[in-house]
C-alpha positions in Angstrom: 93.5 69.0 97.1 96.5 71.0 96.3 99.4 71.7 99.0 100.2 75.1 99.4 103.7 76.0 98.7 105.4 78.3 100.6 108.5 79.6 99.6 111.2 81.8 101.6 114.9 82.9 101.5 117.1 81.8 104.4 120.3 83.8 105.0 122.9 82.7 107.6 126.0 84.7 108.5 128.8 82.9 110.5 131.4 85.8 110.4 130.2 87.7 113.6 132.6 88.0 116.4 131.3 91.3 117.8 129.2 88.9 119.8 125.5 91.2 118.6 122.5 89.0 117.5 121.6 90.3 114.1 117.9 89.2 112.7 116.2 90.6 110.1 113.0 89.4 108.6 110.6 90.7 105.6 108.3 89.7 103.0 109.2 86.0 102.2 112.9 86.4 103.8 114.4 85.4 107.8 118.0 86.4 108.0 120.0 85.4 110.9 123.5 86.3 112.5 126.6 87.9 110.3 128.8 90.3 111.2 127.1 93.7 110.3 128.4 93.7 106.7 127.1 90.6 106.3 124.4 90.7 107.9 123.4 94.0 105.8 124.3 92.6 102.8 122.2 89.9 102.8 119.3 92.4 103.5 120.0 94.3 100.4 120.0 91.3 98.0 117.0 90.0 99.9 115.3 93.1 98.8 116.6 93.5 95.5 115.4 90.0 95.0 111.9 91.0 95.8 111.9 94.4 94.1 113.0 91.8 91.1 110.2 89.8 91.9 107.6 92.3 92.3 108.4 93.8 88.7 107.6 90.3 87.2 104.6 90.5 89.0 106.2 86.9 90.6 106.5 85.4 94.1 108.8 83.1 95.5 106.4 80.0 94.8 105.8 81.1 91.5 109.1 81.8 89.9 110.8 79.1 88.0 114.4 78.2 89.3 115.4 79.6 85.8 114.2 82.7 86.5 115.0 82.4 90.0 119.1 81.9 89.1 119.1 84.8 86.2 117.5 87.2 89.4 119.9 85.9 91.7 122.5 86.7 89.3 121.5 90.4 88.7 121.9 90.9 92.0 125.2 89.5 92.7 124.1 86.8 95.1 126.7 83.7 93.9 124.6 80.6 94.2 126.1 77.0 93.9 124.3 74.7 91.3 123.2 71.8 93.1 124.2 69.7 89.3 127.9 70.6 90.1 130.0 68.5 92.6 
């Protein structure tokens, strides 16, 4: 018997000082804290990545990290490749 995967974006934003609770969630995406720039850019690429994913006809669990990385890139969200010290 298979597991069943389950994939999901994680966003954290540690440049609030306004002292508001920001916490947005969506389809296959929890986003927590963030000054309101912050916080509402990560909604926006969370979308976009979905949007993105949608159009492949793709989820989360089914995209390959390829994939995954050239989306991330179209969107501007800078991700650190865990192969790099």
């Amino acid at each position: 018997m298979k597991k069943k995967i389950n994939a999901c974006l994680l966003g954290l934003g540690f440049d609030n000082k306004d002292g508001h609770v920001r916490v947005s969630r969506g389809k296959n995406f929890h986003l927590f804290g963030g000054s309101e720039n912050t916080h509402n850019t990560m909604l926006e690429k969370a979308i976009k990545i979905n949007e993105h994913l949608d159009k492949k006809g793709k989820t989360l669990e089914t995209v390959s990290e390829k994939e995954f990385h050239d989306i991330a890139d179209k969107v501007g969200l800078k991700l650190r490749d865990p192969h790099q010290n």
